[in-house]
N, C-alpha and C positions, 0 to 999 in steps of 0.2 A: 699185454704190451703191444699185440699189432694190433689191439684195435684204434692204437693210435691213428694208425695208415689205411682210412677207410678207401682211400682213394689207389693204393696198392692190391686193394683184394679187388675191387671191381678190376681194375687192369689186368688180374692173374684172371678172372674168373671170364674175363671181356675177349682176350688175346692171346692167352696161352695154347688156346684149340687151334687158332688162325696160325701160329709161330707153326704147330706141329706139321700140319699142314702143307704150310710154304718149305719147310725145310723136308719134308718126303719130299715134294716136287723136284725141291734143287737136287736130294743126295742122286731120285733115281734115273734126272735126266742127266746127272754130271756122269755119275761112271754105272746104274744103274744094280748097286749094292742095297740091297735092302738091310742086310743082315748089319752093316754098318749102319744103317736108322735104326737098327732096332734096339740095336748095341749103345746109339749114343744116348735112346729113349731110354731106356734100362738106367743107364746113369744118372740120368736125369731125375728119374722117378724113384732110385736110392736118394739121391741128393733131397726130394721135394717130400720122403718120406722121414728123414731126421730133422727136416724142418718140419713137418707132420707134427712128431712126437715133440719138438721143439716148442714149439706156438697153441699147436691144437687145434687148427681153424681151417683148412684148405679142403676141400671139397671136390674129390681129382679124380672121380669115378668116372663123371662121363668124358673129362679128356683122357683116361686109359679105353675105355670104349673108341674114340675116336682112334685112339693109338691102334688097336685090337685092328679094328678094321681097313684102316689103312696100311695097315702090314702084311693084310691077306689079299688087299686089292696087287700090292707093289708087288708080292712073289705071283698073283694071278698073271699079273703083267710082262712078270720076267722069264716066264717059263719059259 
């Protein structure tokens, strides 16, 4: 079914790492919570894993790697 939407998995696979990204910058410069990026990541990646077993097709390793290390940069940062 999604290989209907060839042009949705480039956009997931193009922009999802960038979104993570911009949204660490905004949570840890607005009130400098990690634990709340990590928290909202967590959801996300429940949410992107029943569409996982949903579709079968998503490919989310190296944006949980990005996740991973951005997580240890923002508590390096907020110590």
């Amino acid at each position: 079914m999604m290989d209907q939407f060839p042009n949705f998995k480039l956009f997931i696979d193009k922009y999802l790492p960038w979104l993570a990204v911009i949204g660490f910058v905004v949570t840890v410069s607005a009130n400098g919570n990690v634990w709340l990026y990590f928290m909202a990541v967590l959801i996300v990646f429940v949410v992107v894993a029943i569409i996982d077993l949903l579709f079968k097709y998503w490919n989310h390793a190296k944006i949980l790697g990005i996740m991973i290390v951005l997580l240890v940069l923002g508590l390096w940062l907020n110590r």
